[in-house]
C-alpha positions as a Markdown table, in Angstrom:
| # | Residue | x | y | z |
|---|---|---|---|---|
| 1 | Unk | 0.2 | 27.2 | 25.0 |
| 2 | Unk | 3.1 | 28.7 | 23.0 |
| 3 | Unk | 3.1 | 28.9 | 19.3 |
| 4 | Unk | 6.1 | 27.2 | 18.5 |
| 5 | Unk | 7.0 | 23.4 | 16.6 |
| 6 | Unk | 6.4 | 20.3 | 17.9 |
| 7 | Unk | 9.5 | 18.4 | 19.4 |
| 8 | Unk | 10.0 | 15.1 | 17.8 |
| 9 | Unk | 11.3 | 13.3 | 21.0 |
| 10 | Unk | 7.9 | 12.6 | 22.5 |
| 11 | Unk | 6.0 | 9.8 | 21.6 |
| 12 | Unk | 4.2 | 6.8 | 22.2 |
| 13 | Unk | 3.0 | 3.2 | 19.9 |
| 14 | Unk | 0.7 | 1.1 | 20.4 |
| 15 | Unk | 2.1 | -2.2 | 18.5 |
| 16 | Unk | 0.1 | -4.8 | 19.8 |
| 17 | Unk | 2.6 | -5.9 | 22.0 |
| 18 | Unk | 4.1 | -5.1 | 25.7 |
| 19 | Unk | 4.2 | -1.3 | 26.3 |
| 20 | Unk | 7.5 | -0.3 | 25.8 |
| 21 | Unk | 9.1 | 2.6 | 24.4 |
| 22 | Unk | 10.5 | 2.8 | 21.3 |
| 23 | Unk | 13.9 | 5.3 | 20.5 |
| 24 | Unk | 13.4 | 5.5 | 17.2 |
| 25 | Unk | 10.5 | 5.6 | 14.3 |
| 26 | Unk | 11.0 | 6.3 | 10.4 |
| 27 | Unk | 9.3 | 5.3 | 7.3 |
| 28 | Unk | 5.7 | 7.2 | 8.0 |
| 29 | Unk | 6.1 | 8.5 | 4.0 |
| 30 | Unk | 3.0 | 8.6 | 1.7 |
| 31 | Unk | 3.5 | 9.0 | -2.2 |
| 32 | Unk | 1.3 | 9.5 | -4.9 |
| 33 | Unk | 2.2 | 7.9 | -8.1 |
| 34 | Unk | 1.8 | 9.9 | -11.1 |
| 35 | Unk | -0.3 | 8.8 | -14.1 |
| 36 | Unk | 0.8 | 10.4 | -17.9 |
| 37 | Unk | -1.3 | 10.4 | -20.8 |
| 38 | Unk | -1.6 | 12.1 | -23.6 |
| 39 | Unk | -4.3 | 11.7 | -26.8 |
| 40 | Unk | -2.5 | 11.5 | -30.5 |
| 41 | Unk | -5.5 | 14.5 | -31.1 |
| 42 | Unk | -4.2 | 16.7 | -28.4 |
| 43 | Unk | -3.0 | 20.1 | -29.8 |
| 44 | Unk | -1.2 | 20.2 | -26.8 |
| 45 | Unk | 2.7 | 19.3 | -26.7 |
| 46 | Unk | 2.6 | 17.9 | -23.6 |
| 47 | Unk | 1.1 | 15.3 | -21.3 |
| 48 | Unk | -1.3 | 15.7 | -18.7 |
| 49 | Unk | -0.9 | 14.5 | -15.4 |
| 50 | Unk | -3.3 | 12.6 | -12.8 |
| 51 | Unk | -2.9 | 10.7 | -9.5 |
| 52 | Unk | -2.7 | 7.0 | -9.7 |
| 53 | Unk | -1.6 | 4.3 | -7.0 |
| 54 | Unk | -0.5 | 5.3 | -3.4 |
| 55 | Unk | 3.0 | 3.6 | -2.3 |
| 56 | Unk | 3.6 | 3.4 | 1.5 |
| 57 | Unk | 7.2 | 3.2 | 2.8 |
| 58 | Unk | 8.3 | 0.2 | 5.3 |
| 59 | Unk | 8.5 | 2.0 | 8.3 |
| 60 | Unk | 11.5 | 0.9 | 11.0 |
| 61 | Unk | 11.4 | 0.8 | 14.5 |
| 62 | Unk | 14.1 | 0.8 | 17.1 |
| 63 | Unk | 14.5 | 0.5 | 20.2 |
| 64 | Unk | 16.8 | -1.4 | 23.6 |
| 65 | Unk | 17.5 | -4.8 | 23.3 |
| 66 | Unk | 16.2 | -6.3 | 27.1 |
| 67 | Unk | 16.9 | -9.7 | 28.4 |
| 68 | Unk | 14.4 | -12.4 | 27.8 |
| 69 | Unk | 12.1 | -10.4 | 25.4 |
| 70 | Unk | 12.3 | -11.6 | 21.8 |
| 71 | Unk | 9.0 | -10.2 | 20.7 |
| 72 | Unk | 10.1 | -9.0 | 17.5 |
| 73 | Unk | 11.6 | -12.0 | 16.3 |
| 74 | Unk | 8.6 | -13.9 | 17.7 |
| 75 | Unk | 6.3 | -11.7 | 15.8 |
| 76 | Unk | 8.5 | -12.5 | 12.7 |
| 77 | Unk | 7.5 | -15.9 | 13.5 |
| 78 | Unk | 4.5 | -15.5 | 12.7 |
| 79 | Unk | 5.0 | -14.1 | 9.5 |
| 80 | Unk | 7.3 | -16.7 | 8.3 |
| 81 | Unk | 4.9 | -19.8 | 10.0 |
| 82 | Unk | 2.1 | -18.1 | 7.8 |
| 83 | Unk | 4.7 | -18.3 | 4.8 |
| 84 | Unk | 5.4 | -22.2 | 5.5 |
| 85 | Unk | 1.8 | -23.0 | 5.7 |
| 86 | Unk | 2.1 | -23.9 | 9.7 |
| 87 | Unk | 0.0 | -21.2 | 11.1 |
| 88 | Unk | -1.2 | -21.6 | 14.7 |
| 89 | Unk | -4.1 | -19.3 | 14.4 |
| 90 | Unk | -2.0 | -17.0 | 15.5 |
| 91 | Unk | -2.7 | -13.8 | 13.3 |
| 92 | Unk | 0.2 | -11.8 | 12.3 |
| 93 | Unk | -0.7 | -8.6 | 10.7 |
| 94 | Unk | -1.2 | -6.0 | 13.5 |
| 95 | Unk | -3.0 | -2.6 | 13.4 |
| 96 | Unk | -0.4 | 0.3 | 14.4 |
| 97 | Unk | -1.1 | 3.4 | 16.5 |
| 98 | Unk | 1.8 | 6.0 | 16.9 |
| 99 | Unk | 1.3 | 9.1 | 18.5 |
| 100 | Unk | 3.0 | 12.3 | 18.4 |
| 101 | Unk | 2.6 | 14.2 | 22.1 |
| 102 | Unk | 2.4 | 17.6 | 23.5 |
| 103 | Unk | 3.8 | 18.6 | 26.8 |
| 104 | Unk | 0.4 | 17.5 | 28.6 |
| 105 | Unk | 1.4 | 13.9 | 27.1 |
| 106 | Unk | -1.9 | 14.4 | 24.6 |
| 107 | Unk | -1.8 | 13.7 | 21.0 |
| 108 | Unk | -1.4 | 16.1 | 18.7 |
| 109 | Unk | -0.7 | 14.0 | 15.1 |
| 110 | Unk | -1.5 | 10.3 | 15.4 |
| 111 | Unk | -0.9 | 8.0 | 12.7 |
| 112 | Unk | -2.5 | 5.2 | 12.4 |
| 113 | Unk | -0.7 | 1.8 | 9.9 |
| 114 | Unk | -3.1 | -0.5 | 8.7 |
| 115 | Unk | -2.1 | -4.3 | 8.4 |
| 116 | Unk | 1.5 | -4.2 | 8.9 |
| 117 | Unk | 3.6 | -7.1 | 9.5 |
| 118 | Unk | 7.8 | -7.6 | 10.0 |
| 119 | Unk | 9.8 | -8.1 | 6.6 |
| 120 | Unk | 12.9 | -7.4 | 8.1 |
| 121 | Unk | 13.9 | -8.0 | 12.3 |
| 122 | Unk | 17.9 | -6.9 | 13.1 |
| 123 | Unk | 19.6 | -7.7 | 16.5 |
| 124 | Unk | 22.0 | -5.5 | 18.1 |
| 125 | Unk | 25.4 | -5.4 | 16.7 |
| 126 | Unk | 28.4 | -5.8 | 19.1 |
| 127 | Unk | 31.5 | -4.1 | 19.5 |
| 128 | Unk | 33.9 | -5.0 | 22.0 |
| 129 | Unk | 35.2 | -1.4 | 22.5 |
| 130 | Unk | 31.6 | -0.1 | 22.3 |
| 131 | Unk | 29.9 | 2.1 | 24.9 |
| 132 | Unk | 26.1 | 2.5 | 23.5 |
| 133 | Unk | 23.2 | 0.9 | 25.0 |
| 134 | Unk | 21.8 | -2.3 | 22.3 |
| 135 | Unk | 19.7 | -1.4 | 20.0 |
| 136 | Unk | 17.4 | -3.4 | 17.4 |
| 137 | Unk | 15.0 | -3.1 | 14.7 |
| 138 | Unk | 12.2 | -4.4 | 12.9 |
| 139 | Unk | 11.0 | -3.2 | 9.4 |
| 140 | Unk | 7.4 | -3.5 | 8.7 |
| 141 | Unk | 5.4 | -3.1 | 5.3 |
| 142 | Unk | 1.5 | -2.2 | 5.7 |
| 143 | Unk | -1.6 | -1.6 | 3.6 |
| 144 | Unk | -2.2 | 2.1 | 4.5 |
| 145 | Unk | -1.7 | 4.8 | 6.6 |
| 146 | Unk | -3.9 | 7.4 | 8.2 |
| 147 | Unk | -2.8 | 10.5 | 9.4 |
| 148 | Unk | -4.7 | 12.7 | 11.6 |
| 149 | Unk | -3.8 | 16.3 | 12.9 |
| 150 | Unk | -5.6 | 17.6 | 15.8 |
């Protein structure tokens, strides 16, 4: 195989819903907060530094609005039937796999979101002079992320 970067155009989730493909996936950022402390007996200056808490940003997801699939406002649903206190059993944090592919369709970065669940779900817009195909989102928040480089 050529040495060369990987193209961002090919990839595949596993959502825990119908297999469909998604155009669009942003939010897979990790950050470290920073921890400063400094002792009054310190003949340093300066404060140290150490990790602390992990923050995880909500990652979005887009892709074509189709005709009689509402499965992101359904699994919004959920979320907000939890909220209410009317839960069906119906459980609505989902594990996430999304996979980054070669051109043998294999995975070569897969990252996988732990306990996510929609906090934001956004329908098309329209425009009457408009000539794009529709497009939606959802925004989910999660627990943790797990990156894995093969």
């Amino acid at each position: 195989m050529a040495d060369y970067p990987l193209p961002k155009f090919h990839f595949s989730v596993d959502w825990g819903g119908t297999q469909i493909g998604f155009t669009e996936i942003s939010g897979l950022d990790v950050e470290t907060e920073v921890i400063e402390y400094r002792q009054g007996a310190s003949k340093e200056y300066n404060k140290t530094k150490q990790p602390g808490l992990t923050k995880y940003s909500n990652i979005t997801m887009k892709r074509g609005t189709f005709q009689s699939d509402n499965e992101f406002f359904d699994w919004w649903k959920e979320t907000k039937l939890f909220q209410e206190g009317n839960e069906t059993g119906s459980v609505y944090r989902r594990n996430l796999t999304i996979k980054l592919l070669n051109e043998n369709h294999e995975p070569v970065i897969v990252w996988t979101v732990k306990n996510a669940w929609p906090t934001k779900v956004q329908p098309t817009d329209l425009k009457a002079d408009g000539n794009e195909v529709a497009i939606e989102s959802i925004e989910l928040v999660h627990e943790g992320l797990v990156i894995e480089n093969s």
